[in-house]
DRENVOPA-850211 format. One record per residue (C-alpha): x, y, z; residue in one letter. Coordinates in steps of 0.001 Angstrom, whole numbers, padded with zeros to 6 digits, always signed. Example, Ala and Ser with C-alpha at 12.3 -4.5 7.8 and 13.67 -1.06 7.14 Angstrom:
// residues 2
+012300-004500+007800A;+013670-001060+007140S;
This chain:
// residues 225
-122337+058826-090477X;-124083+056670-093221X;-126238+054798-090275X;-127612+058183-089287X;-128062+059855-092439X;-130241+057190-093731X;-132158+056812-090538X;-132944+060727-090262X;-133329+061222-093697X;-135684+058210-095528X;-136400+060939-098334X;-133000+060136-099450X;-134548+056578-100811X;-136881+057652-103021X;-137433+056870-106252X;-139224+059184-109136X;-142541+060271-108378X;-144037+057840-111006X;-141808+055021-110022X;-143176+055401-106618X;-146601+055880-107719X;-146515+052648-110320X;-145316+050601-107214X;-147379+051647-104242X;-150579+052020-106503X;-149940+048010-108047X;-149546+047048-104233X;-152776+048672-103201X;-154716+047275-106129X;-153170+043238-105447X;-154167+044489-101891X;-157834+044773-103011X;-158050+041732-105086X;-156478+039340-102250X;-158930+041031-099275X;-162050+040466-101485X;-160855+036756-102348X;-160027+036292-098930X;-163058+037505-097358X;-165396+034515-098617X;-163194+032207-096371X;-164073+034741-093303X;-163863+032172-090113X;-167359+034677-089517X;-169678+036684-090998X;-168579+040107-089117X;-165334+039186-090757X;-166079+038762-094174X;-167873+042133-094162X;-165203+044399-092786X;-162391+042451-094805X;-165685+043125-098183X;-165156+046908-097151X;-161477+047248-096942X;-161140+045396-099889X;-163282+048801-101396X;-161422+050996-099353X;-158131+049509-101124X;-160039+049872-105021X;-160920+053380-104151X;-157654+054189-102680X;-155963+052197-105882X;-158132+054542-108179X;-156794+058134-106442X;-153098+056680-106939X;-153771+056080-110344X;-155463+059460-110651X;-152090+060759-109139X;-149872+058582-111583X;-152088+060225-114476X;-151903+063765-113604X;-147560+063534-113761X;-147944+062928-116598X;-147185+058997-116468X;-149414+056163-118065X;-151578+053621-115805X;-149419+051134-117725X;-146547+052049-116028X;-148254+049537-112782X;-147018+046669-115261X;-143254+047517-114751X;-143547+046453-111291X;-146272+043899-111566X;-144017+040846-112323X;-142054+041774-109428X;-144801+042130-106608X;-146277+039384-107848X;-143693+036981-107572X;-143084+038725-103752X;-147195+037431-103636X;-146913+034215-104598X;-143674+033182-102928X;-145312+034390-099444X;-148780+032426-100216X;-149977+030704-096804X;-152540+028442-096703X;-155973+029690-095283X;-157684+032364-094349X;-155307+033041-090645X;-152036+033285-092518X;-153133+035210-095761X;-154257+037803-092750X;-150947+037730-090843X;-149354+038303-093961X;-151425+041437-094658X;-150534+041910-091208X;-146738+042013-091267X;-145790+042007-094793X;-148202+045009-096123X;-147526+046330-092657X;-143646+046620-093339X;-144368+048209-097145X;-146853+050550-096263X;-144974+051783-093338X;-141996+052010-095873X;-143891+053329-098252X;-145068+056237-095817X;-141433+056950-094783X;-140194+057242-098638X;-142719+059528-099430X;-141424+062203-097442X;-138919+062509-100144X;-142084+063187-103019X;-142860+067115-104184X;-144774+068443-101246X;-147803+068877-103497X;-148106+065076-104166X;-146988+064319-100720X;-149983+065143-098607X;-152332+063353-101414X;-150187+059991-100901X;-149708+059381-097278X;-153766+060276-097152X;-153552+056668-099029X;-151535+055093-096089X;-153991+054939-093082X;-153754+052164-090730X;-156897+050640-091260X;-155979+046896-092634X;-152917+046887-089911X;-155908+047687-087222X;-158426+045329-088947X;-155618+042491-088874X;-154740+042512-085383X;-158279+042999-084222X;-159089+039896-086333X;-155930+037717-085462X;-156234+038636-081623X;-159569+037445-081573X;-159140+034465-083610X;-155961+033301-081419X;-158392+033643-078373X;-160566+031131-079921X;-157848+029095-081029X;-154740+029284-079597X;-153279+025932-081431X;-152789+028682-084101X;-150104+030459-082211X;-147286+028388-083192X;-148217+027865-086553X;-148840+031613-086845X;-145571+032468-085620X;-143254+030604-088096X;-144886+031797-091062X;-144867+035656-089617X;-141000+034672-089276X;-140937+033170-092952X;-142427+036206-094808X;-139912+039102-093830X;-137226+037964-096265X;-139450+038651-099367X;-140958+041900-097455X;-137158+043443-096748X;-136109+041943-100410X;-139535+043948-101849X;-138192+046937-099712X;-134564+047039-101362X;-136261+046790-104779X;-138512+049691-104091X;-136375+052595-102630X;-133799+054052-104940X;-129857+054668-103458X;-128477+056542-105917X;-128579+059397-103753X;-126471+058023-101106X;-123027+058507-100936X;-122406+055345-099723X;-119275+053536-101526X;-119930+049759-103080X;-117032+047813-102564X;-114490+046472-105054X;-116212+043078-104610X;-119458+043452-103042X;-122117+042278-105867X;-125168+044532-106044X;-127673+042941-104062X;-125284+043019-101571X;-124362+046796-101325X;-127727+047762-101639X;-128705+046135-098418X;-125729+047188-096807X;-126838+050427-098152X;-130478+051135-096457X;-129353+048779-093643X;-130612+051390-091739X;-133651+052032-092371X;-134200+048042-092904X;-133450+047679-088786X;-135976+050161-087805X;-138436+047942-090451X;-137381+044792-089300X;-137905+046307-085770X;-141585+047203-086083X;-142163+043429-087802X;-141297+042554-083890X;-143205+045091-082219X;-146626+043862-084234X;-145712+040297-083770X;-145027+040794-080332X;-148799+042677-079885X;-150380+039144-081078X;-148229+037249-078325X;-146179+035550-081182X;-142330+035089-080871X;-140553+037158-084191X;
């Protein structure tokens, strides 16, 4: 009963509108920093001008979140709760060179953004529509494109490219449990089950249909999950 709720109802996971807001709007602003930063070390020039715009799609889209974080009320400040957090989930999946810091937007802000989207079904409807309009596929699409093309050209990078995809979904499932909020499941911790424990067991649910689209966009690059 517990499998299905959670998988029917991913509104059940969310947090408070400006916990939600703080988190996603932090991710989307690291998002922008890392795509400008990464787009000098474009293997082409093509590249490094669509990963230069998405990095300014990201700062805009960054800016309306804050706008949104503002306008309940909450302070832009309230980024900085989360910031040590994310971070950390940044630096502990840091690749080395330009092909894996793109997988990594490929599959790891691939799985938060597409968790992200889900939870937000549980926001006020009025806040809603002005959130997922943050969530568009556009770095997923530029990624692929971009990591298709490049294993074309090189495909010594396959293998390489495939263990680190396989390496980052820990921290991407552990940023996942630390995001949603399961107080509103009625799911029962057990009499020795530590927290981090229960609270997987908890949106284990929703974490297989996650961990199941991290296979479906390896799979589209030809690389083994």
């Amino acid at each position: 009963m517990g499998r299905s709720q959670v998988q029917l109802n991913p509104q059940k996971l969310t947090p408070r509108p400006e916990i939600y807001l703080g988190q996603l709007s932090y991710l989307t602003l690291r998002a922008s920093e890392l795509l400008e930063h990464d787009s000098y070390f474009a293997p082409s020039k093509a590249l490094k001008e669509r990963q230069s715009k998405l990095s300014k799609l990201y700062k805009a889209r960054h800016k309306e979140l804050s706008h949104l974080l503002v306008s309940l009320g909450g302070a832009v400040d309230l980024e900085d709760h989360h910031a040590t957090r994310i971070d950390d989930m940044i630096r502990f999946t840091q690749g080395v060179g330009w092909h894996e810091s793109t997988i990594r937007f490929y599959l790891l802000w691939g799985m938060l953004e597409q968790s992200a989207k889900a939870v937000a079904k549980g926001l006020p409807a009025s806040l809603r529509s002005k959130v997922t309009a943050q969530l568009g596929s556009e770095l997923e699409q530029f990624c692929f494109e971009a990591l298709s093309s490049e294993l074309q050209r090189r495909p010594d990078l396959a293998s390489v490219l495939a263990m680190y995809g396989r390496s980052v979904v820990a921290d991407g499932l552990l940023e996942v449990r630390n995001s949603v909020d399961i107080s509103k499941l009625t799911i029962q911790q057990g009499s020795n089950e530590d927290p981090a424990s229960f609270a997987f067991r908890a949106i284990e649910p929703f974490v297989s249909e996650l961990v199941a689209s991290h296979s479906a966009r390896m799979d589209r690059l030809g690389l083994t999950a």
